[in-house]
C-alpha positions as CSV (number, residue, x, y, z in Angstrom):
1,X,96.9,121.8,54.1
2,X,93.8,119.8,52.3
3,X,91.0,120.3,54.2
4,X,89.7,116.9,52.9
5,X,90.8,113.6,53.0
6,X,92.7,112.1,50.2
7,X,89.6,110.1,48.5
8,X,91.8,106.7,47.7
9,X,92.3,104.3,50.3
10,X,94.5,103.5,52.6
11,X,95.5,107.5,52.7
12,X,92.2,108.0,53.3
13,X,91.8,106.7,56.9
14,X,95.6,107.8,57.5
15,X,94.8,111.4,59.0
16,X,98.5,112.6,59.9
17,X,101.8,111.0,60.4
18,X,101.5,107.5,61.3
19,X,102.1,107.0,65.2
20,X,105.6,105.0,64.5
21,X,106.7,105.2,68.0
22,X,103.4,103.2,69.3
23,X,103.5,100.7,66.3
24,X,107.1,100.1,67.5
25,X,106.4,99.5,71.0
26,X,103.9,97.6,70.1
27,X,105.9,95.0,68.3
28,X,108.6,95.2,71.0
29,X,105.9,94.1,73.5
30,X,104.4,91.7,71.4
31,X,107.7,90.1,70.7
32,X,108.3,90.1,74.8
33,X,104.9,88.4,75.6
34,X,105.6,85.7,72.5
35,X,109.3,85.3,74.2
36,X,108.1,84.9,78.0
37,X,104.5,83.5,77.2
38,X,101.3,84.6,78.5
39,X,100.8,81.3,80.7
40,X,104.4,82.4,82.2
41,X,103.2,85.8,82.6
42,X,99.4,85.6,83.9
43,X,101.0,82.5,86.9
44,X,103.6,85.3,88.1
45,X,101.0,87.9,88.2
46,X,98.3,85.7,90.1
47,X,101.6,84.6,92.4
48,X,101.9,88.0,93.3
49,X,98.4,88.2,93.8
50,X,97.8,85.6,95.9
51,X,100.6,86.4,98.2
52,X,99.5,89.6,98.7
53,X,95.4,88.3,99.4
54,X,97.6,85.7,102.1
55,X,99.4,88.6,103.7
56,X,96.2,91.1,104.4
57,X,93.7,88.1,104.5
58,X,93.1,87.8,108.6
59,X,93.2,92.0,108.8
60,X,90.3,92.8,111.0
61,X,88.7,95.8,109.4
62,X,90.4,95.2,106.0
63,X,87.3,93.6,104.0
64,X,88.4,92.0,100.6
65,X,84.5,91.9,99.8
66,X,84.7,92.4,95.6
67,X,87.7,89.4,95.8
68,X,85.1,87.1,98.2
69,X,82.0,87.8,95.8
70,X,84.0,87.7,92.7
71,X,86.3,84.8,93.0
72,X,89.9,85.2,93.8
73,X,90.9,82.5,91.2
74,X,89.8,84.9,88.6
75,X,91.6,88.2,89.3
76,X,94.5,90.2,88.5
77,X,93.8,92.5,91.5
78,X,92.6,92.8,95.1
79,X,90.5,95.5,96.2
80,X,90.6,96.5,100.0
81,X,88.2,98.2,102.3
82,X,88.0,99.7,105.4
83,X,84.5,100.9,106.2
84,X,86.1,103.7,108.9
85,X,88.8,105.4,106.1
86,X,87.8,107.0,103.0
87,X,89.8,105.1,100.2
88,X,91.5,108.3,98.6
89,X,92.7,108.5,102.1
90,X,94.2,105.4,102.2
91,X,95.9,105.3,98.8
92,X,97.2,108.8,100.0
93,X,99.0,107.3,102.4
94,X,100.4,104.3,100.7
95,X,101.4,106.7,98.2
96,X,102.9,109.3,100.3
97,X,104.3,107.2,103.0
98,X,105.0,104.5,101.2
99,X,105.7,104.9,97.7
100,X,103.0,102.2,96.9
101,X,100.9,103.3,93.8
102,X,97.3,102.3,94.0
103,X,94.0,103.0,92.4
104,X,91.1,104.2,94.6
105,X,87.4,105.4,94.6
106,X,84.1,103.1,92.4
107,X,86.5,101.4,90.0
108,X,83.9,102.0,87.4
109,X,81.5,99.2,89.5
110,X,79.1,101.7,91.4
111,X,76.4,98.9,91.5
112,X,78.9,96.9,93.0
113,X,79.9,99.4,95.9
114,X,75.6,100.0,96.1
115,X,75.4,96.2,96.9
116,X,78.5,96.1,99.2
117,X,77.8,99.4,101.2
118,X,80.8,100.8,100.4
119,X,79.3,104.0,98.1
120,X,80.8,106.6,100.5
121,X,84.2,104.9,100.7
122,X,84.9,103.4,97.4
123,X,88.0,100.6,97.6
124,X,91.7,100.7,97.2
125,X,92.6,98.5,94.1
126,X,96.1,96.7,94.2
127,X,97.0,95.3,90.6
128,X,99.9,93.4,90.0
129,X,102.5,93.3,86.8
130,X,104.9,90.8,85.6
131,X,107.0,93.3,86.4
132,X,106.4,93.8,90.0
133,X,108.6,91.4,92.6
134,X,107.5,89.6,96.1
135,X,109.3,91.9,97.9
136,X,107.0,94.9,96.7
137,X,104.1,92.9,97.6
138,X,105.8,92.0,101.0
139,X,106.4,95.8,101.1
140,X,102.9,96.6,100.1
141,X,101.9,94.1,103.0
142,X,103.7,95.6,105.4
143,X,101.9,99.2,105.1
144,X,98.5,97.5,104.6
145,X,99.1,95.8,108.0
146,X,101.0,99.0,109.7
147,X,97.8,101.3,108.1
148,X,95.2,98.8,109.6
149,X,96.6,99.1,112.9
């Protein structure tokens, strides 16, 4: 019940019981990442990525502008847009009708969606995981394509 710190160090910068659980989980994914490699790890996510960007790529409608401006070689993600839907809207419906979570609105890039015209809309952001498989991205195809017609 001190209502000052403990003046000798390392108690000092210790405020509380030490968060055990996350240093845990922590080394558990560390040790996962050292056992499957990050090279192993980054080529399934891009993979996934890449066979997603294939399967929406020739979408009228669907524009992929942040991937064609960026460089597709150097993300973990692909954001989609279509000018005529809202992107809430969109990941609303993946979400709802398609179990498919997905991240929409500015993405923290509103200079971005200022340069692409896409301010009102935002963009629906895909991101893949080691842990996600090609048939959820086939899956995650699929409504793209079935939502763009």
């Amino acid at each position: 019940y001190d209502h000052e710190q403990p003046q000798a160090y390392p108690a000092r910068l210790e405020a509380g019981t030490l968060n055990t659980h996350g240093i845990a989980g922590l080394h558990a994914a560390l040790k996962f990442i050292e056992k499957q490699t990050v090279q192993a790890i980054g080529a399934h996510e891009r993979a996934l990525m890449q066979r997603f960007y294939d399967g929406v790529n020739d979408l009228d409608g669907v524009l992929k502008q942040f991937d064609e401006i960026i460089g597709i070689d150097r993300l973990y993600a692909i954001h989609i847009n279509d000018s005529d839907y809202d992107s809430a809207e969109v990941a609303d419906a993946l979400f709802a009708d398609y179990d498919i979570a997905t991240r929409a609105g500015a993405h923290c890039v509103p200079r971005m969606h200022e340069a692409l015209g896409t301010v009102q809309q935002g963009a629906v952001r895909f991101s893949f995981s080691y842990f996600n498989t090609e048939n959820e991205v086939d899956t995650a195809i699929a409504a793209v394509r079935e939502l763009a017609e």
